[in-house]
N, C-alpha and C positions, 0 to 999 in steps of 0.2 A: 411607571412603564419603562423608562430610563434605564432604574435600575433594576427591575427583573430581568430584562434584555439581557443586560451584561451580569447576571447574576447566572442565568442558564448560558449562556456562552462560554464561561467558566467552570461549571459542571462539565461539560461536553469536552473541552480543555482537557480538565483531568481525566474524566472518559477516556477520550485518546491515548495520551501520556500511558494511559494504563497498560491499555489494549497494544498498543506500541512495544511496549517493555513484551508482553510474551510476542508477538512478533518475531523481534529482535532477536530471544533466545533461542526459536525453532529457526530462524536466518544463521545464527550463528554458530551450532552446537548442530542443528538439523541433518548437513551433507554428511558430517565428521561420525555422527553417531551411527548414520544407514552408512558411510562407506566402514563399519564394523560388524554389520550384522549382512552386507550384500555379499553377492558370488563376484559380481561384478560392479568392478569402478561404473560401468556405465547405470546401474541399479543406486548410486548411492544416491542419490539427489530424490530419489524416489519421498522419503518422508515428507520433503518443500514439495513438492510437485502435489501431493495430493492434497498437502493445505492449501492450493490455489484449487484445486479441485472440487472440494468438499464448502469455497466460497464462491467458484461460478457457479456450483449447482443450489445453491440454495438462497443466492442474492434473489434471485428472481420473484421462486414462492415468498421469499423471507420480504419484500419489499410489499409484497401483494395481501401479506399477512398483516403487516405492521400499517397500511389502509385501512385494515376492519378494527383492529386491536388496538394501534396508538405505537407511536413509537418508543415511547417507553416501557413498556409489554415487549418489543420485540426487544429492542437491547438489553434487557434483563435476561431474556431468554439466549441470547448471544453470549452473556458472560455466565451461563449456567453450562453451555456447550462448552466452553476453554477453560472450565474445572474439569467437565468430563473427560474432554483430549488429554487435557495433562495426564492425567490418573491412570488412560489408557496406553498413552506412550510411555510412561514412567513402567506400567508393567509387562509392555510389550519389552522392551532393553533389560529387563530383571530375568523374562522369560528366552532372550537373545531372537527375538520373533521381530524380523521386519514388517511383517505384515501386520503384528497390531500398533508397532511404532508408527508406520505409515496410516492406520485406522485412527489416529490419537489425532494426528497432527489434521487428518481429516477434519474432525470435531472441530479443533481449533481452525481452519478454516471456514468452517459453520460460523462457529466467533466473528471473523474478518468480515464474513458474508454481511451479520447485520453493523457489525462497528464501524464500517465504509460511511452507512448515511451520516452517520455525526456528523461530518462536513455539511451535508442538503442539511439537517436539523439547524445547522449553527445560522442559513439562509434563513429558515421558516420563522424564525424566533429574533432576526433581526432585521429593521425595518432599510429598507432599500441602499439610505445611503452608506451604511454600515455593512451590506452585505458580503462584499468582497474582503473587508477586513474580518468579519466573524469568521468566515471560512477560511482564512491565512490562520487566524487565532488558533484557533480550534486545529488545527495541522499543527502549528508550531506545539502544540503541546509534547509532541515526539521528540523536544530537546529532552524533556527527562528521559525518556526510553533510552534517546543518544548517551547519556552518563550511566542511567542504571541498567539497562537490558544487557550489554556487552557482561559488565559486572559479577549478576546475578547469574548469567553463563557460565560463566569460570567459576563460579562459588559453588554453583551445581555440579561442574565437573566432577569431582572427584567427596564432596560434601558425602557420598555415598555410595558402595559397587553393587551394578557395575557403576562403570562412566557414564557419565551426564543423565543418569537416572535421578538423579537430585534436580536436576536442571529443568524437568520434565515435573516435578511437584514442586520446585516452586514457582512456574508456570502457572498451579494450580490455583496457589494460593493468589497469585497477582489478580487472577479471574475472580477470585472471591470478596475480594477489596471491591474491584469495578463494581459488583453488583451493589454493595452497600451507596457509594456514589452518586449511583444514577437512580435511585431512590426518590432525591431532590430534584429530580428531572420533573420539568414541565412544557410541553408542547403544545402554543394555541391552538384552538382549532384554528383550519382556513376555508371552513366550510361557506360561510360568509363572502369571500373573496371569491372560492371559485365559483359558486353561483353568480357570481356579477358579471366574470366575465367567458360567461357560457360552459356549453355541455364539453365535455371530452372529447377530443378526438378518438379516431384509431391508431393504435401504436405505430404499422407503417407509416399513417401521413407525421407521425413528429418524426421516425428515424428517418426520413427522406430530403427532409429539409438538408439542406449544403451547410448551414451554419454546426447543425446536432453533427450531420456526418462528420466535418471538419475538424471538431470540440473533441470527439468521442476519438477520433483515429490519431487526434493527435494525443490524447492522455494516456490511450493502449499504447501509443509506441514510446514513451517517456514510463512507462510502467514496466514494458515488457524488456526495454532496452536495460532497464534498473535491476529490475529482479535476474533477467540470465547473469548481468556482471557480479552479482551482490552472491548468490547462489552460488557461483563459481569461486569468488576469493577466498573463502578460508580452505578450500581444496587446492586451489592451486597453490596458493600462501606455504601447505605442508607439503606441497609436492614439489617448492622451490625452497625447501629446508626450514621454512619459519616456523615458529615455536606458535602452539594454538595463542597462548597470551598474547603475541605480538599480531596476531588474524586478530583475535576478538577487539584489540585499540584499532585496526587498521576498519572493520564494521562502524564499533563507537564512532570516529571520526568521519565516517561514511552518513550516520545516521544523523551526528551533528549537521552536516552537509545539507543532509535531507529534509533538517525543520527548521534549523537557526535563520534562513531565510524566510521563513513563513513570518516574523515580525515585521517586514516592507516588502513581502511581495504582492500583498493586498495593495496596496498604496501605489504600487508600482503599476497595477492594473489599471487600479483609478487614474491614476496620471497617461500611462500610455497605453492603455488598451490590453487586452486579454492576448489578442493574437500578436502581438510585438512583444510582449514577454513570453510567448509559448517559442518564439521564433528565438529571442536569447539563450533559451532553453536549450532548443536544439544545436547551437553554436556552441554551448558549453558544453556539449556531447561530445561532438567533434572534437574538443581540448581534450576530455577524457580520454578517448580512441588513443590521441597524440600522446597521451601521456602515457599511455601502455607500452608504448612500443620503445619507449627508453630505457626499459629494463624491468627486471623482475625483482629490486631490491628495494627492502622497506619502504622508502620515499617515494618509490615510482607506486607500485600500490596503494600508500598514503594518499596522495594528493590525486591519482587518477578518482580513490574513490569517493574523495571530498567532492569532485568536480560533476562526477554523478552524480549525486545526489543533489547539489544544487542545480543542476541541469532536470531532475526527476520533480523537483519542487515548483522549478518555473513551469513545465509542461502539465504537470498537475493538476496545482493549482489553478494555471490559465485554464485548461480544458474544463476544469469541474465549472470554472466563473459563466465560460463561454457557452456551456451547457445549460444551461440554468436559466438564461435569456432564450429558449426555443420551446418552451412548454407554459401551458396555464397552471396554475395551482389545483386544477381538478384533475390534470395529468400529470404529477407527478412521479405520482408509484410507478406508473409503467415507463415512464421516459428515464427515471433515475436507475432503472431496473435492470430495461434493457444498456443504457451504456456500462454498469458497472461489469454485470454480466459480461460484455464483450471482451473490459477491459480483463478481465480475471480468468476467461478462457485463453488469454492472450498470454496473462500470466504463469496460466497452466502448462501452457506447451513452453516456454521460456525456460521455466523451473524444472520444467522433463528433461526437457534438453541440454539444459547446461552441462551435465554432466557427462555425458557422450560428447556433445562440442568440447568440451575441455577436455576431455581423452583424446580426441580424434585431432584438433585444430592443434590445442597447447593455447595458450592464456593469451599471449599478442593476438595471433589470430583468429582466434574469437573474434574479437574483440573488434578489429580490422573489419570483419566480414559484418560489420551492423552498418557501416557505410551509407549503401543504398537506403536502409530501411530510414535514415536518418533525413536524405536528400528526398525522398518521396515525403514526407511530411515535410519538410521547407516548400515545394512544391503547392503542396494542399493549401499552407498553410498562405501562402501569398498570393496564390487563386482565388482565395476569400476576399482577403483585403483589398482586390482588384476590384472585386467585384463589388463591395461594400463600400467603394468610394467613388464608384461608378454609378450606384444606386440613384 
């Protein structure tokens, strides 16, 4: 039992890792490609934006599917969608057609849609005290994405013309591996379980709970505050004269950021609690912001966006942990549903937007202007805690 536990927690690992590396390449190579085929800088951010698109619309049914089907049936069918995106945006940039580049990256957001539960699977498959570390695990697998995804961008550049039409099939290919993978997937039932401990709710009484609201608004704003910065730098990076190689190190390190803490932020939960790491999270935010505003050259971008991402990992992580304690096992399709859902419509308007805010604002201020959104989740998040030690 031991070790099939951590035998499927290691599939799901490399699952990640996989699904991570195309990711990466549509984060990195994504703005740079649509701001060649847009009228307008405010259009270019358009391909990232419909991959957040094409993963709120389809977390939902995709989580409600993978109830009847198994979760392994859906992830298969996940890494079957981010061969078809590649292949689509590969020949939407051949045809110079935004809109099927944008239609591709869609698919691959269909991908992200089911490859999000890996984390809930990495909980289902391991037993309580291990929880919180399987789903650090199973995150941190994005350190390889961090070394190869950047990579395999730049290799795509020009591997083929046009630009980054390469980047876009071997996208393809990363998706075609995933599926062999997850092959050795095995998911218990928990049929057993939730019948012990009663019938399903309706999906308002779990999204109303203060704990679910609190978990979910804090992961949306550590998601959305990530992806506008993340979407924006390799645009601004070439519009502050950096050479794409030195944006795609400035992502890697970003990405690094984003999972190398997944090895103790489990632990870290365990030790101090979900909402005291979501709250470090957001402090390391604020260092981000601070660190924009020192300038626009390689290091100030470096390290702002290391601090992102370890700031994206803490709130992450903590909200997936602290979500996960507000539903029975017989609600989880719909409660994992609705928060990813939320989080990814969050992500959607983020990723629309970046590109217009970094036309209209300029990169400090952007960046500046997330402030608020940072101090309202400190807020939430310590209203909890009040209220949870007050219980």
């Amino acid at each position: 039992m031991f070790k099939a536990m951590h035998r499927q927690v290691v599939i799901l690992a490399s699952a990640q890792a996989l699904f991570q590396i195309v990711s990466v390449i549509v984060m990195t190579v994504g703005g740079l490609a649509g701001a060649q085929l847009a009228d307008s800088p405010r259009w270019s951010t358009l391909p990232i934006a419909t991959m957040f698109l094409g993963t709120a619309s389809i977390t939902f049914p995709g989580a409600m599917w993978m109830a009847r089907v198994g979760r392994r049936a859906g992830f298969l069918c996940g890494t079957f969608f981010g061969l078809l995106g590649g292949l689509i945006a590969a020949f939407g940039i051949h045809e110079r057609s935004l809109g099927l580049l944008a239609t591709g990256t869609f698919f691959v957001g269909a991908y992200q849609a089911f490859a999000q539960f890996y984390r809930f699977a990495a909980g289902e498959v391991a037993d309580e005290a291990f929880k919180a570390r399987a789903i650090s695990l199973v995150l941190a697998g994005g350190i390889v994405a961090a070394l190869v995804g950047p990579m395999l961008a730049r290799l795509g550049e020009s591997l083929l013309s046009p630009e980054y039409m390469g980047s876009f099939l071997i996208l393809s290919v990363v998706s075609l591996v995933a599926s062999g993978v997850l092959l050795g997937l095995r998911i218990p039932a928990a049929s057993d379980q939730a019948a012990a401990q009663g019938p399903a709710r309706p999906w308002h009484e779990i999204v109303i709970q203060p704990a679910y609201l609190v978990a979910m608004f804090g992961a949306a704003t550590g998601y959305g505050i990530m992806i506008l910065a993340m979407t924006a730098t390799p645009i601004a990076m070439v519009n502050h004269h950096h050479e794409l190689s030195s944006a795609a190190t400035v992502i890697q390190l970003h990405t690094l950021g984003m999972f190398l803490p997944s090895f103790f932020t489990g632990s870290l939960i365990v030790r101090f609690g979900a909402i005291r790491v979501m709250l470090a999270g957001a402090a390391i935010f604020l260092a981000h912001i601070l660190t924009t505003l020192a300038g626009t050259g390689f290091n100030s971008f470096a390290v702002s966006l290391v601090l992102l991402g370890v700031g994206w990992n803490f709130m992450y992580i903590g909200g997936t942990t602290l979500v996960t304690t507000t539903y029975r096992p017989s609600e989880k399709a719909k409660a994992q549903a609705v928060n990813d859902m939320t989080i990814f419509f969050v992500g959607l308007a983020c990723s629309f937007g970046a590109g217009g805010l970094l036309d209209t604002l300029g990169w400090q201020r952007m960046n500046f202007a997330l402030v608020p959104w940072i101090l309202v989740a400190v807020v939430a998040l310590v209203w909890l805690h009040r209220r949870r030690s007050t219980a």
